[in-house]
DOPABA-399018 format. One line per field, with one value per residue (C-alpha): y negated, z, x; residue in three letters. Coordinates in steps of 0.1 Angstrom, whole numbers. Each point is the difference from the previous one (the first is absolute). Layout:
N
Y [Y,...]
Z [Z,...]
X [X,...]
r [ALA,...]
end
This chain:
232
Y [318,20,39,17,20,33,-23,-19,-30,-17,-11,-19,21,-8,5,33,-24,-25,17,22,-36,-4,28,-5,-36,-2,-7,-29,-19,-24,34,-1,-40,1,29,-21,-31,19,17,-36,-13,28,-5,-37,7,27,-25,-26,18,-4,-37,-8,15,-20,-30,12,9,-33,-20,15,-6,-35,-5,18,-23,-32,6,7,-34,-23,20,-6,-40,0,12,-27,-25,6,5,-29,-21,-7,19,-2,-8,7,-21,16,-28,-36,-16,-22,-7,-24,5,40,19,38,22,-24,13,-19,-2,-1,-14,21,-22,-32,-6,-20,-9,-35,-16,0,35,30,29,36,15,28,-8,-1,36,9,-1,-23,-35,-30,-36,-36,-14,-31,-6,14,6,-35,-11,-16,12,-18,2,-24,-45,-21,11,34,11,21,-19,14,-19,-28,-1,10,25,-8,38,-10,17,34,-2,20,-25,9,-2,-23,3,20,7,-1,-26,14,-13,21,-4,22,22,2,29,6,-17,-11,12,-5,13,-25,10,-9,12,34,2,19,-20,-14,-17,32,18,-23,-6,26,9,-13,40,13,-24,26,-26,-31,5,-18,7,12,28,18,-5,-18,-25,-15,3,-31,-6,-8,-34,-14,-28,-34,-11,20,-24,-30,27,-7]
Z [-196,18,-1,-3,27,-4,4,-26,25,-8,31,10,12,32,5,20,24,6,13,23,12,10,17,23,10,33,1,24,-6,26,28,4,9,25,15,5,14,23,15,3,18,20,11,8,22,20,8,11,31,14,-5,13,31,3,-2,25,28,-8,3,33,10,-9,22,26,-1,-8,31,26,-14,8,38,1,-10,22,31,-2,-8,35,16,-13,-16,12,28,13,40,15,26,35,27,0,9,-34,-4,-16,-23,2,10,13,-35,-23,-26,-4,-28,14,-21,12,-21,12,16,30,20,4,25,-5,-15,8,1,8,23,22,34,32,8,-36,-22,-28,13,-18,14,-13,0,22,2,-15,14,17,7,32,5,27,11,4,-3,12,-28,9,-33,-6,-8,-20,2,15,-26,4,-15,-18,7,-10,-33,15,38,12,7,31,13,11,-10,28,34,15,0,-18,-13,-19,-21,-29,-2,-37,-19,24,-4,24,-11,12,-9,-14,28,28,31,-18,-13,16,-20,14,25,17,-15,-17,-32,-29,-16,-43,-4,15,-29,-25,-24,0,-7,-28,-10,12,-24,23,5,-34,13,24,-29,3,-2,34,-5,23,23,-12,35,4,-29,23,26,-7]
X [412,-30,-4,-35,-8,-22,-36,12,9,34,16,33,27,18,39,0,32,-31,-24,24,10,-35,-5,34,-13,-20,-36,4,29,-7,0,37,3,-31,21,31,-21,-16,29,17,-36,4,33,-7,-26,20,29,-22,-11,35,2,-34,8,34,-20,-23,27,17,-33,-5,37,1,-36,20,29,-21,-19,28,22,-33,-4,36,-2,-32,23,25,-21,-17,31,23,-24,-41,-13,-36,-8,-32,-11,-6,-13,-10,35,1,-39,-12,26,-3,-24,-4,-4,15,28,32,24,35,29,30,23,-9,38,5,-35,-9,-15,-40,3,-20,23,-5,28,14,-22,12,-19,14,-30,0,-15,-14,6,12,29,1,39,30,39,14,-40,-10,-36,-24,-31,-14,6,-25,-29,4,17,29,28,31,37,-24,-28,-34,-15,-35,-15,-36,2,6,-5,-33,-24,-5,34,26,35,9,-16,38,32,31,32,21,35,-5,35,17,-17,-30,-40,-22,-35,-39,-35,-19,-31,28,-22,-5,34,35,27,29,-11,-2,29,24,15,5,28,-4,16,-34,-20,-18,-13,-23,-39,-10,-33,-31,-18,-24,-23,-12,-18,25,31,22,35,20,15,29,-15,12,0,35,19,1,26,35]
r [UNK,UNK,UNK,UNK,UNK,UNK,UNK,UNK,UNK,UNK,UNK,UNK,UNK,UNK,UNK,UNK,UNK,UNK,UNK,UNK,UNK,UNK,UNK,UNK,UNK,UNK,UNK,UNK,UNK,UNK,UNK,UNK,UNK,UNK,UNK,UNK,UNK,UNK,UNK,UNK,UNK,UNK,UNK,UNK,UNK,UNK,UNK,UNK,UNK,UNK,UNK,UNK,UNK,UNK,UNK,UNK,UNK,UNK,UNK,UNK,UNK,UNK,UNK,UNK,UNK,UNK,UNK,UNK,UNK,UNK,UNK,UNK,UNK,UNK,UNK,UNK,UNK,UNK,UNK,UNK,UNK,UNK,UNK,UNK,UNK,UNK,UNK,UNK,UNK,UNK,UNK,UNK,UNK,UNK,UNK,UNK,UNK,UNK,UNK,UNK,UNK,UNK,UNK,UNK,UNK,UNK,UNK,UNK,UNK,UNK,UNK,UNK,UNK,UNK,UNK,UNK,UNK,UNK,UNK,UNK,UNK,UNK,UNK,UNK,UNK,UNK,UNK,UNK,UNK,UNK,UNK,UNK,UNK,UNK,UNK,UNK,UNK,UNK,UNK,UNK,UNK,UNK,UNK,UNK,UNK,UNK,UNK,UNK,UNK,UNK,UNK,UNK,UNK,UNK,UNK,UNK,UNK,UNK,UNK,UNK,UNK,UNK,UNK,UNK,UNK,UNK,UNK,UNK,UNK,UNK,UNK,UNK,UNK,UNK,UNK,UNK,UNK,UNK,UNK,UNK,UNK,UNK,UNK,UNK,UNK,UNK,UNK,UNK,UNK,UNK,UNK,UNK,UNK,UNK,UNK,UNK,UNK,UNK,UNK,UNK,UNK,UNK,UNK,UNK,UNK,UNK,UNK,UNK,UNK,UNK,UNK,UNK,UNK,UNK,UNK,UNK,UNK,UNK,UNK,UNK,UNK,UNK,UNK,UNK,UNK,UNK,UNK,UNK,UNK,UNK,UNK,UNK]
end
């Protein structure tokens, strides 16, 4: 049913509890959720400040830690490992000459004869020479060809010797004592080895050189002489 109003127009009648219910409702209902997700965003972003800076300060202290461990490595690698020797004079040329880098294996174990080895010197610098006989040798210079002979055989030196030289300028004949070398220079007339000084104790050995790596163009690995397999 519609009632006239006092233009004449009829309209519907609304239930006075409706239109109060109207009135009590917000004009945005959305308003209230935005408010709660923007407090939560807002929270979020305050508490990730902290953790960004945790991970931060444990970057820096694993960078820290990262870093020390390989100097640490690096240190006993060169001191029970490889080491590198510089050579100083023109005792072992052709074979080594002034300015070249050597890589020295300090875990080779017992030298052998024909190796080059670096070693507490008799002036007690570090040395570089080659073996020619171990402990219980009998080294002599020289047979009938002029050759260094070993327990009686000669040794072939033409792969290493300095062209120019000769085996040695002087006679010698030496029993090698048990855990002691007798070394030379491969340039034997400019080379103080022990001819001059004697035998060196295998305790003083620092390591065998086994490659050269400076400069570049000389690099080459430093073989042991085959000539030495024929000593017994």
């Amino acid at each position: 049913m519609t009632a006239a109003t006092e233009n004449g127009d009829e309209s519907p009648k609304q239930p006075p509890a409706e239109a109060e219910k109207r009135d009590a409702e917000p004009a945005d209902p959305a308003e209230p959720a935005k408010d709660v997700t923007e407090g939560a965003t807002e929270g979020a972003t305050a508490s990730d400040g902290p953790k960004k800076g945790k991970g931060i300060l444990g970057g820096i202290r694993e960078t820290v830690f990262l870093t020390l461990a390989g100097v640490v490595i690096a240190l006993l690698v060169n001191a029970f490992v490889i080491g590198s020797f510089w050579i100083p004079s023109e005792s072992m040329e052709d074979t080594l000459l002034v300015g070249d880098r050597v890589i020295v294996n300090k875990l080779n174990g017992d030298a052998e004869r024909g190796d080059i080895v670096v070693f507490k010197g008799w002036n007690g610098l570090d040395t570089i020479k080659r073996v020619i006989a171990v402990g219980g040798d009998t080294v002599e210079c020289c047979d009938a060809k002029k050759r260094i002979t070993v327990n009686g055989v000669p040794i072939e030196e033409k792969g290493y010797l300095h062209p120019d030289d000769y085996p040695s300028g002087e006679s010698f004949k030496e029993k090698v004592p048990q855990g002691r070398l007798w070394v030379m220079g491969d340039h034997r007339s400019a080379s103080s080895d022990s001819r001059d000084h004697g035998t060196i104790a295998e305790s003083d050995v620092i390591g065998r050189a086994v490659v050269i790596y400076w400069p570049f163009t000389r690099m080459t690995v430093l073989s042991r002489p085959e000539t030495f397999d024929r000593v017994r």
